[in-house]
N, C-alpha and C positions, 0 to 999 in steps of 0.2 A: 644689556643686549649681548648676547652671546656671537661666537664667528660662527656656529652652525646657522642661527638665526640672519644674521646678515647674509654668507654665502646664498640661503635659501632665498630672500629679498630678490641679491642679484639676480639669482639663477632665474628666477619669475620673469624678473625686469626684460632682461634680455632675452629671454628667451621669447618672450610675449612683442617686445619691439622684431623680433624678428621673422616672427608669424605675419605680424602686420605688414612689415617693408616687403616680404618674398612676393604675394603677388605683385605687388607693382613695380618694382624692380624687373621681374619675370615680364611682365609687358612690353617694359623697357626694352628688354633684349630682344626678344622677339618682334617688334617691331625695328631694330635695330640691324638685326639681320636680313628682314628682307627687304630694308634698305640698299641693304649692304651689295645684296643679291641684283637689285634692280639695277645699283650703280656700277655692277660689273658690267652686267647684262646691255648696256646703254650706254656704257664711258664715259657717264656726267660724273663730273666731280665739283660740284657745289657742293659748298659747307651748308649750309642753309637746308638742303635738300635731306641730311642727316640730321639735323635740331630739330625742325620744326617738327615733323611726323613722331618722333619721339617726347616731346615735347607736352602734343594736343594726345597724344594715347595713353601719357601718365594721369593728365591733367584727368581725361575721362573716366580711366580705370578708377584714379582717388575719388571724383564723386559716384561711379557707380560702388564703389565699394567703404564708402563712408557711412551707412549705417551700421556694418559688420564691425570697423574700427572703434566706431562710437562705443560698442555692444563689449566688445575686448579692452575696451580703456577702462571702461566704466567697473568691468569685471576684476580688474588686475588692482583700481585704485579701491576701490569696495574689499578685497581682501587683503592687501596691507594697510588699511584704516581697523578692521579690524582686527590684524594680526599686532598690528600697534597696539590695541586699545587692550587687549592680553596679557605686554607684555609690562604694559604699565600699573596692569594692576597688581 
């Protein structure tokens, strides 16, 4: 196994974990903010009031977006199976 071969592995790896993470992270935030927003706007400062709503919009985003995940897992492990099976021969 060569270091162009491995860097190329990482580069996939991560770069593909981070396709996956940006939408829901991105939910995260955005839900997060106008949290943030409503708790200016109303002078509540409950912790709970920041968790929960972040929480239930991750939760939803991962299963609306769990077939797309599945589809890029499936796709990333499928090409280094085969990009192993290359090098081994």
């Amino acid at each position: 196994m060569t270091e162009e071969l491995v860097i190329e592995v990482l580069k996939d790896v991560f770069f593909t974990t981070f396709l996956i993470l940006l939408p829901i992270l991105g939910v995260a935030l955005i839900v997060g903010i106008f949290v943030s927003i409503f708790q200016a706007a109303t002078s509540i400062q409950e912790m709970t009031l920041t968790f929960v709503p972040k929480l239930a919009a991750t939760v939803i985003a991962i299963i609306f977006l769990l077939p797309w995940i599945i589809d890029k897992m499936v796709a990333i492990t499928t090409k280094m199976f085969t990009m192993f099976q290359n090098v081994l021969r």
